[in-house]
C-alpha positions as CSV (number, residue, x, y, z in Angstrom):
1,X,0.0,0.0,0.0
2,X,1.7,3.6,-0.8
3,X,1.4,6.0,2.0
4,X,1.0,9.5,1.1
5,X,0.7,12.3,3.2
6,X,-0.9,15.6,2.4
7,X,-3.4,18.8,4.0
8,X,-6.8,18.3,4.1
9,X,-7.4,20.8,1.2
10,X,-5.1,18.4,-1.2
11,X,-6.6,15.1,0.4
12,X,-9.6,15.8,-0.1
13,X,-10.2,15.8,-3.9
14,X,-7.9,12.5,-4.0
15,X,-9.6,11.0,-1.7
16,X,-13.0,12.3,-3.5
17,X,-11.3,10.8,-7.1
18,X,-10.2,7.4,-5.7
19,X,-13.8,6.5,-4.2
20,X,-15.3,8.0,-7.7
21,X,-12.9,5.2,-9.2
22,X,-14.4,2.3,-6.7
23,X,-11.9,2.5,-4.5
24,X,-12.0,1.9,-0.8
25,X,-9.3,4.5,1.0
26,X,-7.2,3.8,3.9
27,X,-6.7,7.1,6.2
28,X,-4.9,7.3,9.1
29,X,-6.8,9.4,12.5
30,X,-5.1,12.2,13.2
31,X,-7.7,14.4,15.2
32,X,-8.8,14.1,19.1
33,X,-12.2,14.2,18.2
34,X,-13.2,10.7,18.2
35,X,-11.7,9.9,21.3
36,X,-12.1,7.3,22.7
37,X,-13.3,4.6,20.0
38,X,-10.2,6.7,17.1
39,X,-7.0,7.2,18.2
40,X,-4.9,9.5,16.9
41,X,-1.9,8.8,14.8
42,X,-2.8,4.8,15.8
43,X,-5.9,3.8,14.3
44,X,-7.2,3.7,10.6
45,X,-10.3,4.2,8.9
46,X,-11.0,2.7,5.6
47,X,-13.5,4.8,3.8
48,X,-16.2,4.0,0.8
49,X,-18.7,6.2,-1.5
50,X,-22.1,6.5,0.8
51,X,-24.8,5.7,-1.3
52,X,-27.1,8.7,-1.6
53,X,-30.1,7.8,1.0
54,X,-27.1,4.9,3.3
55,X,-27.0,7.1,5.5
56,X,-28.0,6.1,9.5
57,X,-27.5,7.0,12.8
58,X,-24.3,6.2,14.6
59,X,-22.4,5.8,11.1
60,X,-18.9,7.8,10.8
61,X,-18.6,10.6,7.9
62,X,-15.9,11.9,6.3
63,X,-17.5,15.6,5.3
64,X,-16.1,18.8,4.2
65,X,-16.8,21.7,6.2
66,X,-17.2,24.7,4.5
67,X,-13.9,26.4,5.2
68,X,-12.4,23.2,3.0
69,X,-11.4,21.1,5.9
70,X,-12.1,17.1,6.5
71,X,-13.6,16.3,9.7
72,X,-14.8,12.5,10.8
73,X,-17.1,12.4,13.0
74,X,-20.5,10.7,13.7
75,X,-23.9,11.1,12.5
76,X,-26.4,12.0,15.7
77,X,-29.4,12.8,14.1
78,X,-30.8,12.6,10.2
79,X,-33.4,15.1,9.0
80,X,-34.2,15.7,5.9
81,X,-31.1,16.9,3.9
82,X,-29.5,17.8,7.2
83,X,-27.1,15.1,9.3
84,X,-26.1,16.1,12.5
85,X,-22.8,15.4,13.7
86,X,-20.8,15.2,16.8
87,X,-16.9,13.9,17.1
88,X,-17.0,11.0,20.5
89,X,-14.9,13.2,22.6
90,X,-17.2,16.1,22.0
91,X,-20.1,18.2,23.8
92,X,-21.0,20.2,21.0
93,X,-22.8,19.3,17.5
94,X,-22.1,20.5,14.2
95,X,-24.8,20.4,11.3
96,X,-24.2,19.7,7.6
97,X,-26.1,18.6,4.1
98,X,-25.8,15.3,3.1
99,X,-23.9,16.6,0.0
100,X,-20.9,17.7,2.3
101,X,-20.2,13.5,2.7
102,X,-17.3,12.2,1.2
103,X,-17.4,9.1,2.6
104,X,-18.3,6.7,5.0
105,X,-16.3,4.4,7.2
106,X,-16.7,0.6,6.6
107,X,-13.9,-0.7,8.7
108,X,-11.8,0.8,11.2
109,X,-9.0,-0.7,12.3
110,X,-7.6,-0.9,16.4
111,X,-3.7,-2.5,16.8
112,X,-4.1,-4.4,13.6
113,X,-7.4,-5.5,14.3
114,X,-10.5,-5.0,11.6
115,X,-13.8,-4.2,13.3
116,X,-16.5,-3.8,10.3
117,X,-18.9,-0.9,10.4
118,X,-22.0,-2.6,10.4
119,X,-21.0,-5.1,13.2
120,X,-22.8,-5.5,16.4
121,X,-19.6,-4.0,18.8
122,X,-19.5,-0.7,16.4
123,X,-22.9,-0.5,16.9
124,X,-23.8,-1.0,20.3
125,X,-20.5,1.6,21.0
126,X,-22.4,4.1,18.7
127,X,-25.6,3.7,20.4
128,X,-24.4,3.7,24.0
129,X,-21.6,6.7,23.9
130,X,-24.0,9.2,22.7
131,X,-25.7,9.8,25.8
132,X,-22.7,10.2,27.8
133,X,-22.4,13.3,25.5
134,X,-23.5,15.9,28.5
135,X,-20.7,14.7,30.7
136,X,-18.0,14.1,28.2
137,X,-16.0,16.8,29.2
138,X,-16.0,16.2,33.3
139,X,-14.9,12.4,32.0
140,X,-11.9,13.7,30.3
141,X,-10.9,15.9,33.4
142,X,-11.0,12.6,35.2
143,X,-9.1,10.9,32.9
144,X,-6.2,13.9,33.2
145,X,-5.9,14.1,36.4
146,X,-5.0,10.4,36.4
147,X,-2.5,10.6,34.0
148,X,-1.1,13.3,35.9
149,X,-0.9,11.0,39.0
150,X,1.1,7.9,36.7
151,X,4.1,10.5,35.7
């Protein structure tokens, strides 16, 4: 597999050209925002074309904000032509049109392992995370101040 690295304004329309072409693309996490379930700089997504009307709750996008940039994050909440997203590690939700997808995750993978996207774990995580949405951020003060106490 070749590795290339580039922004998110130059990713973007390769990534966009190689799922137009049937490919699936391999992309390495390099944001916070999925915390816990995506590591940064560990884990790996591999993306395919979302079919127009695929979309469901609890499924990972890759969509382009409007300023250019790729963001992954979860789909919360489906109306009409509007998805609403939120990253795992977040508090806040963002709110696009389906035509800002790129592409969906269909397998992400954890220290070599595959976990599909439409497997009962991904699932159940997706369904059970959101709720801790509210106290997300007293979680990850939690989780500091413990790493704080190990050095």
């Amino acid at each position: 597999m070749k590795i290339i690295e580039m922004n998110s304004a130059e990713g973007c329309g390769v990534v966009e050209e190689l799922l137009k072409n049937g490919s699936n693309v391999h992309l390495c996490v390099t944001g916070s925002s999925m915390m816990p379930f995506l590591s940064p700089n560990r884990d790996v997504v591999v993306l395919r074309s979302c079919k127009d009307d695929s979309f469901k709750f609890g499924q990972i996008l890759l969509f382009k904000r409007s300023d250019g940039r790729l963001v992954l994050h979860r789909i919360r909440k489906i109306k009409g032509n509007t998805l609403t997203m939120n990253g795992d590690s977040q508090v806040w939700c963002e709110s696009i049109h389906k035509e800002q997808a790129v592409a969906c995750v269909a397998q992400v993978i954890k220290n070599g392992k595959c976990i599909e996207a439409e497997s009962v774990r991904y699932k159940l995580w997706a369904i059970l995370w959101y709720p801790t949405r509210p106290i997300r951020l007293f979680m990850k003060k939690i989780r500091n101040a413990f790493k704080l106490r190990r050095r």
